[in-house]
RONU-68649 format. One record per residue (C-alpha): residue in three letters; x negated, y negated, z. Coordinates in steps of 0.05 Angstrom, whole numbers, plus 5000, padded with zeros to 4 digits. Example, Ala and Ser with C-alpha at 12.3 -4.5 7.8 and 13.67 -1.06 7.14 Angstrom:
<recs>
ALA475450905156SER472750215143
</recs>
This chain:
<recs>
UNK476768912433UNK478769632432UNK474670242439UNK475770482361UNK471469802348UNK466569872402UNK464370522366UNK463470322307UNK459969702328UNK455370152360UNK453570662298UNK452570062255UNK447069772313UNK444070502309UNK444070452233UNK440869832231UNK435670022283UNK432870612244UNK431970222179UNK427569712210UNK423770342248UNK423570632183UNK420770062141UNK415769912204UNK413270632189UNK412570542119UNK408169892119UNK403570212162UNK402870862133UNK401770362062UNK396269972105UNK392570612130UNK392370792070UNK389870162036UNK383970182092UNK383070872077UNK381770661998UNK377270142018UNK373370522063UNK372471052012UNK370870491954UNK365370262004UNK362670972023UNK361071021939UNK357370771906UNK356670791827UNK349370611792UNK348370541729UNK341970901712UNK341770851638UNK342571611634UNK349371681674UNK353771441734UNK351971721802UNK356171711850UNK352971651912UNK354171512001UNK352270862009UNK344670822051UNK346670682120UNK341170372157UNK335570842188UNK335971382127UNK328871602112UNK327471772046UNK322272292013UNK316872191955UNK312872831930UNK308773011862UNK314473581861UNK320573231871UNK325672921812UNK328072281791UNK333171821818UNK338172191781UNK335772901795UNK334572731876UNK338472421927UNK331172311958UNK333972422030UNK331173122030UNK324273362037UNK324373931989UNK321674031916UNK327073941859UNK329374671839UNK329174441762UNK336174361754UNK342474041765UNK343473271779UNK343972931856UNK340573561877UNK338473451953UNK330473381940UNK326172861951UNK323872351891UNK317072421859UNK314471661855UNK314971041896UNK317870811839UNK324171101839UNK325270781902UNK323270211886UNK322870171805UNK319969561781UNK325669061750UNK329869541770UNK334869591831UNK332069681895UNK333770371921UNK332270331997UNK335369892052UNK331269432099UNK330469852156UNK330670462125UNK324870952115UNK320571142055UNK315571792077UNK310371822010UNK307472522017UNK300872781999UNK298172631930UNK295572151875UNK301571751850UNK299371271787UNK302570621793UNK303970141734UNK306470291656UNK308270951639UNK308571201720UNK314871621732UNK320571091742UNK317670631706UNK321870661648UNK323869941644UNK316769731635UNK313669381571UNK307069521538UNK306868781514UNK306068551588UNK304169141624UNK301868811683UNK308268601706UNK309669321720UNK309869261795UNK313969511858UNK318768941878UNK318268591939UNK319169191998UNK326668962024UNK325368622093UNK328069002157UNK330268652233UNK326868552290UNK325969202319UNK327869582263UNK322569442202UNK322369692143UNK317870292140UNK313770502091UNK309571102113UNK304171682085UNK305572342105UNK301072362174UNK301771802190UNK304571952268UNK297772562259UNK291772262255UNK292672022180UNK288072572153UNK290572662082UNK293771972061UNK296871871992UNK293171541939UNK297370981901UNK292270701843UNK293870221796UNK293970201728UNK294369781664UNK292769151691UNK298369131741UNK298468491785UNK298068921849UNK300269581880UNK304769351946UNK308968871941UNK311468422007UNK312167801971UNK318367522022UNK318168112063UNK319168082149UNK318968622203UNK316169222152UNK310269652171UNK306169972120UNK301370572144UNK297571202123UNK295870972040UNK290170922010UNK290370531953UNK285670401899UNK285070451818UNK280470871771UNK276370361732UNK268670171750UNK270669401727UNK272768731751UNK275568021719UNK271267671678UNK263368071705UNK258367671669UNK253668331676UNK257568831637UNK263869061689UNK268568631650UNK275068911659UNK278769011586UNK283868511584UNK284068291506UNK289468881482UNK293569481503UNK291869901530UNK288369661585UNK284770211629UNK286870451694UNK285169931737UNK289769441780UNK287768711798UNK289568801877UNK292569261925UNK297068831961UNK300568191960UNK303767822006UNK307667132021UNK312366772065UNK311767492101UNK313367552179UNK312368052239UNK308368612185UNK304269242215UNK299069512167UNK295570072201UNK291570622178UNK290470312098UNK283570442055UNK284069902001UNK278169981956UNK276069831886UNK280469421868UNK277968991804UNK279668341833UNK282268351920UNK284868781968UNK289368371997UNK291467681977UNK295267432022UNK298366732050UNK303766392090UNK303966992138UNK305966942212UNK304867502258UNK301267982226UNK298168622257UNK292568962222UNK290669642253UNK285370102230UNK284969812161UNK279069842104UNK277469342045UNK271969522011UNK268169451945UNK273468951909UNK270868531852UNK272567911872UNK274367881951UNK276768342012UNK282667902040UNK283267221993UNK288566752039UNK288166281979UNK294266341946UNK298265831898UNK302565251932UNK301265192007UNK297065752045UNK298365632117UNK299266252166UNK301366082227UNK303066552293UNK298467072318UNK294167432266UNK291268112302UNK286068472279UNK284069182299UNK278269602284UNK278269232224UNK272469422173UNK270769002109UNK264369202064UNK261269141993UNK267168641969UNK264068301912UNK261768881884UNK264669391834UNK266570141852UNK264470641812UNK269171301800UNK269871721828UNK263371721857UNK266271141894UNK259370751899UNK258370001893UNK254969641832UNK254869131789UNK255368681860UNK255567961840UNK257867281874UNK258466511854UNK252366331825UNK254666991771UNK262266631768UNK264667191820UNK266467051896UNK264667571951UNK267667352012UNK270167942057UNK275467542084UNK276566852076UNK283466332069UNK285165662047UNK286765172094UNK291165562153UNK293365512228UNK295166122264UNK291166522326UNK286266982298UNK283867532332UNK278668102310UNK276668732357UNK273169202340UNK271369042271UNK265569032222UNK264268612167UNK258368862128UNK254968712057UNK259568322028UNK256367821979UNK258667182004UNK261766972078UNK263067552116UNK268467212165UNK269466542132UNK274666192177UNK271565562157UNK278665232139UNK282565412210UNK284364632206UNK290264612230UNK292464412303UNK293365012346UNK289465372312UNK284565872337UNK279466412337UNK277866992394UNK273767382369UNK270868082409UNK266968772397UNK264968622330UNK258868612277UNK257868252221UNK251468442178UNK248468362106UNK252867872088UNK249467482036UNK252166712058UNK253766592137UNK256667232176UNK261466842213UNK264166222207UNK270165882241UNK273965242250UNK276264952315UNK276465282382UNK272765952385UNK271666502434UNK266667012414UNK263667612465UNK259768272446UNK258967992385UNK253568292344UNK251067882281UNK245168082238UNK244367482182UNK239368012136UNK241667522081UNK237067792030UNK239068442030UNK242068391966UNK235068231933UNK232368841885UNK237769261901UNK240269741843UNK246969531858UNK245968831850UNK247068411791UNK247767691815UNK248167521877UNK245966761913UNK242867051967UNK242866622038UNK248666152009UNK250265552050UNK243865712090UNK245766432110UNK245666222182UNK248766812231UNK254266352268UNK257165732229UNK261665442277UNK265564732262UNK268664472334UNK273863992327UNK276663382377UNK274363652448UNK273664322427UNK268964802473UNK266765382440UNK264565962474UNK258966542453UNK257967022507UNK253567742513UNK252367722446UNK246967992401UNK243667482341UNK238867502299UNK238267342222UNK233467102167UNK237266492142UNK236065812160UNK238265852225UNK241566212275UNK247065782290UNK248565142250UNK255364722276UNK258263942244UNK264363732267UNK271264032242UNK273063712176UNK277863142195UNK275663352266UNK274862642287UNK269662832346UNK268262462402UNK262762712433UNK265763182479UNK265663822440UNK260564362460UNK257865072444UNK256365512500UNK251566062490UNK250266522553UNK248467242570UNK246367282495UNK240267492457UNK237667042407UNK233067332358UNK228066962298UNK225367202236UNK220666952179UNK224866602142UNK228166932071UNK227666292028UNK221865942076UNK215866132038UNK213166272103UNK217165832152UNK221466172210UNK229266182226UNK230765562273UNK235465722326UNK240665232320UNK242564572285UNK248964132281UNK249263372253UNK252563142327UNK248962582364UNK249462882430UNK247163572455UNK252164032436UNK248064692455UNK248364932520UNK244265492542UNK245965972597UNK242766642618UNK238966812547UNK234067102515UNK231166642464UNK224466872420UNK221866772353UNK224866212338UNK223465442309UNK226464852342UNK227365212407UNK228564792464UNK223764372507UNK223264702560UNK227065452573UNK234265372586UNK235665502666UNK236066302679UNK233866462617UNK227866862585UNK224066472517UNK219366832486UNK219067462503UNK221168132466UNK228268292483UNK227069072487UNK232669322435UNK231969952404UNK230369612339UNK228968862332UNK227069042252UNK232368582212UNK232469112164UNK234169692217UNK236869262267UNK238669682333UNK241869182393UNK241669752445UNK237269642493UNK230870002510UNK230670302589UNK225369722596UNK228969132565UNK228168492611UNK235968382590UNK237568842636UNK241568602702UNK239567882683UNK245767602653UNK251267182696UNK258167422712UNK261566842696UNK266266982633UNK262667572631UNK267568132591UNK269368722633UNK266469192575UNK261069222517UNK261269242440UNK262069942450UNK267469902504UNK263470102560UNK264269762624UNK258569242647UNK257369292719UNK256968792771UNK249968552739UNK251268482676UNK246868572614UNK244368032568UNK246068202496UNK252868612465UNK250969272504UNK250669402573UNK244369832587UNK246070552620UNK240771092638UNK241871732598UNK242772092653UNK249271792666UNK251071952600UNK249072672597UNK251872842673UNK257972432664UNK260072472589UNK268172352601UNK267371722638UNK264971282590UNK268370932527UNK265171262457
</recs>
């Protein structure tokens, strides 16, 4: 080969070199620029609004987004500002002005689980004819509802907040319903969301179906402003409600089943027509996973809220075709805990865990009161822990009251403690305070479906056990304790016992029968369970299980107090005022 050919071997090599560089080039450059066209296709989105297009960034997770009474629609706000609209121009940066443009009822669901909605001060009507609500229907107002509140992750919840809600929660929003709308919040299928800083109520002094002239108007359109519950909730997982006054509601607060680890913080129900929390839902009702309750307060359900005095009337329960337990469920497992709570006036059950059936289940429950409920004041299924428990059974009090219309009073024997152990279950009631009107104090059968053996016991130490004439007794007195077992399933440690019927033989061992306990007020109508300077409950009760603290959250010492409070001379009080719990 000569070296005219070797050249022009060697330019047609270099030819054919850059034409495969070149054609490498160009592919890419065409694939960059296809990813470049999807990425932009993804970062818009378009929405049909039924006024126009808008083209929008998609939410990426961990936007928070803006309600006010002076922001715009969906299609005048981008809602990721918190800033009044200007009153004009579309996809201004403002915040919306209703919950329901975030989340529009049968419409598309405008925020992202995880994601933030901030609802700031106001009164935001929620049903027909509410901003956003456009693709509601007179015919069947009621279905005009938020949907379902999109479910966040673990760790990241779906948040849907008042204004204040990290201050103190001074000034929280009021959603109330209208038009007969099923309820207000919505976490029907919703996991890992917390909900905090609302208050949520309606405007109507009625409720389903009174029989003494509260009937809510459900025959034609329109309706009234009035809502048949504030929230509802089902096959719902890992939810935070904190800081939430649900009241006047014509029908429940809450109704709620099939929940598993709930947390309840700080939250009211009160004066609901038909129930505080109803756990009786349709198809199966089971909770399951730890249910925690904090200063948890639930009063006057069964009764009817006047506006916007905000007063309770009309109260009725089921002898009147109403209901009236503060919280009850249908049949349920889970591990319910209360502190700090109060359960007062309700016209049935106060705490009615009566249906806590299922195995595992179980109930701790510490720091709490329960008084002037017109059945039983607590009542629970299975194994049960109860300390610095305070439970006044005044179950009468609903008798000649101008707020009453019909109520049974002392239902299912209005006994103060109703407590149902199951197979080999030992329930515990320790430093607590009792007293009550009813037929007795405590009344116990086994667990339905329990199958008992014999083994199951109640333990009662370090408590005060208090009798009164009884309401219904023409004349007779409260007993102190009866249950339907063959064996003795009382046991009676450190207590005072006095005023009662059926009281032991002889006095239990280390404990006082009797004898006046020394509270502050032993009056069932002004009932006081701090102790007077001179109470003989003071120092007498036994350390074991003893709780470290009182119903108030004071510490006991190392000689512990009979009753729910420890005893402490003023003088501690007044020279030492920071070092005690309030």
């Amino acid at each position: 080969m000569n070296k005219s050919t070797n050249v022009l071997l060697f330019f047609i090599s270099a030819i054919l070199l850059l034409t495969m560089t070149c054609v490498l080039v160009t592919e890419a450059i065409e694939d960059e620029t296809r990813q470049d066209d999807e990425t932009a296709d993804q970062s818009e989105e378009s929405i049909e609004t039924g006024e126009e297009n808008i083209i929008r960034p998609s939410n990426a997770v961990g936007l928070t987004y803006y309600i006010r009474p002076d922001g715009g629609s969906y299609a005048l706000c981008t809602g990721t500002t918190d800033a009044a609209y200007s009153g004009s121009g579309d996809n201004q940066e403002c915040a919306w002005n209703h919950p329901f443009q975030a989340l529009p009822p049968e419409g598309p669901v405008r925020i992202k689980g995880g994601e933030t909605l901030v609802i700031a001060e106001g009164s935001y009507m929620m049903g027909y004819s509410a901003p956003g609500a456009e693709s509601c229907d007179s015919d069947y107002p009621w279905d005009c509802f938020m949907p379902p509140v999109p479910s966040g992750a673990p760790g990241s919840p779906t948040r849907i907040l008042g204004a204040g809600w990290d201050s103190g929660c001074t000034s929280p929003p009021e959603l109330w319903g209208t038009e007969r709308a099923y309820y207000i919040l919505n976490l029907d299928g919703a996991s890992n969301v917390e909900v905090a800083c609302l208050e949520i109520t309606d405007h109507a002094a009625c409720t389903d179906d009174h029989t003494g002239g509260l009937a809510c108007k459900r025959d034609i359109y329109p309706f009234g402003e009035w809502a048949e519950s504030g929230l509802y909730a089902a096959d719902s997982t890992n939810i935070i409600l904190r800081d939430l006054n649900i009241h006047g509601l014509s029908n429940r607060g809450i109704h709620a089943g099939r929940l598993s680890d709930w947390t309840v913080e700080r939250v009211r129900l009160a004066a609901n027509g038909y129930a505080g929390w109803d756990g009786d839902i349709d198809d199966n009702d089971a909770n399951s996973g730890t249910l925690e309750f904090h200063e948890f307060v639930v009063e006057w359900n069964g009764c009817v809220e006047t506006y916007p005095d905000l007063e309770p009337i009309g109260c009725w329960a089921q002898s009147a075709g109403g209901y009236g337990d503060g919280l009850g469920t249908g049949q349920t497992g889970g591990a319910w805990i209360f502190e700090d709570s109060a359960f007062l006036h309700n016209t049935s059950d106060g705490l009615d865990l009566l249906y806590t059936r299922q195995e595992g289940s179980s109930v701790v429950i510490k720091r709490t009161i329960a008084e002037g409920n017109a059945g039983n004041q607590i009542k629970t299924t299975g194994p049960a822990h109860l300390e610095n428990v305070i439970a006044v059974s005044n179950c009468g009090f609903f008798q000649d009251q101008p707020f009453t219309h019909n109520v049974d009073y002392c239902r299912a024997g209005g006994s103060a403690l109703a407590l149902y152990p199951r197979h080999g279950n030992q329930l515990n009631v320790i430093n607590s305070t009792i007293t009550g009107n009813g037929d007795c104090l405590v009344i116990s059968e086994c667990g339905e479906g329990g199958d008992c053996d014999g083994t199951e016991s109640i333990l009662l130490r370090n408590s005060i056990l208090l009798g009164n004439p009884e309401f219904l007794g023409e004349g007779d007195t409260t007993c102190l304790a009866w249950s339907n077992f063959s064996h003795e399933l009382f046991v009676y440690d450190h207590d005072i016992i006095s005023d009662l019927k059926a009281m032991p033989g002889s006095c239990p061992p280390n404990s006082l029968c009797n004898i006046a306990p020394g509270l502050v007020s032993d009056d069932i109508d002004s009932f006081n369970a701090n102790l007077l300077s001179n109470s003989p409950a003071i120092d007498l009760g036994s350390t074991d299980l003893a709780p470290p603290d009182d119903f108030s959250g004071t510490s006991r010492d190392n000689h512990p107090d009979i009753g729910a409070y420890e005893y402490w001379e003023p003088s501690a009080l007044l020279y030492l005022p920071f070092t005690k719990s309030s």
